[in-house]
PLY file of the C-alpha trace (Angstrom):
ply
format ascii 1.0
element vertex 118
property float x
property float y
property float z
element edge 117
property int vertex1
property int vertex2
end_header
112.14 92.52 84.48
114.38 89.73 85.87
115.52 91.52 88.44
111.98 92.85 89.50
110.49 89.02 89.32
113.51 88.30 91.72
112.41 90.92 94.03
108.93 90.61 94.49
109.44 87.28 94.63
111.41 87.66 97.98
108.86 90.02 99.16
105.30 88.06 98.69
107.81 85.29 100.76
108.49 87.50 103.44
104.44 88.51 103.64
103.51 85.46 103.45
105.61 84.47 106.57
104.18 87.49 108.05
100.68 86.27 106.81
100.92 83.03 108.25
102.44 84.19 111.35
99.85 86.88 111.99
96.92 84.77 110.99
98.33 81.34 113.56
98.49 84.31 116.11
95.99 86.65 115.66
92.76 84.48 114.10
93.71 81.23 115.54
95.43 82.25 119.26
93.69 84.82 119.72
96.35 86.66 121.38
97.28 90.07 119.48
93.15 90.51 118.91
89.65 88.99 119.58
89.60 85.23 118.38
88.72 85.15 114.49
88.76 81.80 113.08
87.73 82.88 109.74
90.19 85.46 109.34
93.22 83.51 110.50
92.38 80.63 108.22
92.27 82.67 105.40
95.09 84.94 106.40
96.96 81.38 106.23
95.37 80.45 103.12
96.41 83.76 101.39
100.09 83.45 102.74
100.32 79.93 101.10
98.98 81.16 97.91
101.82 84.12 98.52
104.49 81.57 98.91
103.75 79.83 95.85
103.40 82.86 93.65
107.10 84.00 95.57
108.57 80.65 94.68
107.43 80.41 90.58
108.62 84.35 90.25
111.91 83.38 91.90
112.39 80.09 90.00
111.04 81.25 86.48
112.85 84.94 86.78
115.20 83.79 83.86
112.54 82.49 81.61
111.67 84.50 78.79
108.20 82.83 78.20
105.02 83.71 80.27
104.64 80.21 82.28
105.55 82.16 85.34
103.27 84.98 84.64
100.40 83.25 83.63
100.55 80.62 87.30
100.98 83.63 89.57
98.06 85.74 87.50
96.11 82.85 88.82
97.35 82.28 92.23
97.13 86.29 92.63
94.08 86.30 91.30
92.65 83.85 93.96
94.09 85.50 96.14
93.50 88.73 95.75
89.62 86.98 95.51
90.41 85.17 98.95
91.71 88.71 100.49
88.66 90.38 99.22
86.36 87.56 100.38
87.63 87.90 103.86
87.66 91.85 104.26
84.60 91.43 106.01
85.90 90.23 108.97
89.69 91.47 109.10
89.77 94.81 107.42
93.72 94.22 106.39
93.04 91.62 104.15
91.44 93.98 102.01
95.17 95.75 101.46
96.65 92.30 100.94
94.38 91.47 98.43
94.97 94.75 96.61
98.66 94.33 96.71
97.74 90.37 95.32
95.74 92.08 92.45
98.51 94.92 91.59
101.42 92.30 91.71
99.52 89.71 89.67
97.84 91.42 86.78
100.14 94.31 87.11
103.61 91.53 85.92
101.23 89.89 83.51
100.23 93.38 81.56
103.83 94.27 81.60
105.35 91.26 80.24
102.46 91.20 77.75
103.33 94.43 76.78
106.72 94.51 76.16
105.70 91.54 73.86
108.16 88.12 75.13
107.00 84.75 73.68
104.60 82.96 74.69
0 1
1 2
2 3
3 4
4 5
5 6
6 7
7 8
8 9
9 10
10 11
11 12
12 13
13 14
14 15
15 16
16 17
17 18
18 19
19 20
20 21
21 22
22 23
23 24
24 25
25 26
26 27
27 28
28 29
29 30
30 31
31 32
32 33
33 34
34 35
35 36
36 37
37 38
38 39
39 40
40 41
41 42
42 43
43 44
44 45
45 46
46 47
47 48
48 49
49 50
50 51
51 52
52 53
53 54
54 55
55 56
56 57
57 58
58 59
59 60
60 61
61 62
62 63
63 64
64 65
65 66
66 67
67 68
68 69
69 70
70 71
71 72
72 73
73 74
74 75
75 76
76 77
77 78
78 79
79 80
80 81
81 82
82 83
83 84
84 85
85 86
86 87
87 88
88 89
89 90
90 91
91 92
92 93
93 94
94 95
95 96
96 97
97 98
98 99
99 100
100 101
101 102
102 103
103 104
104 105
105 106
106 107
107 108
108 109
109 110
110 111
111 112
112 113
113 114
114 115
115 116
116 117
């Protein structure tokens, strides 16, 4: 499990760099698509909530307790609720908020699971 905290840690980093990028770019600019303010803000605010989740699974990756889990459930969770939100006006935040959902509730089942403290 360390190793896989470690890893998808990384990755919601590099999405959310891509989020933030796309959504400055894209919703804000205007320039890879039509002008979406909506969108881009909350492509921005789902990137930042990536980055934080990133940054507790890469910090807490050692920890045997569920601290981690239990703060990215929640920023996931919001997430995921913020991606779901917006998939009325940028279809591809629906996919990020499914990947937000299946990273946060699917780490927090599976450390539940294999039973680690509390």
């Amino acid at each position: 499990m360390r190793i896989t905290k470690l890893v998808t840690g990384i990755l919601l980093i590099l999405l959310a760099i891509w989020l933030c990028f796309e959504g400055i770019m894209s919703g804000i600019l205007g320039i890879w698509a039509s002008r979406n303010l909506v969108s881009g803000i909350l492509e921005i605010i789902l990137g930042s909530l990536f980055i934080a989740a990133g940054v507790v699974y890469i910090v807490m990756e050692a920890d045997p307790y569920m601290g981690g889990d239990i703060t990215c459930f929640i920023l996931l969770i919001i997430g995921g609720g913020v991606g779901l939100a917006g998939g009325f006006f940028n279809v591809w935040l629906i996919l990020y908020a499914v990947i937000s959902l299946i990273i946060g509730i699917g780490f927090f089942v599976w450390h539940h699971i294999i039973g680690e403290a509390i």
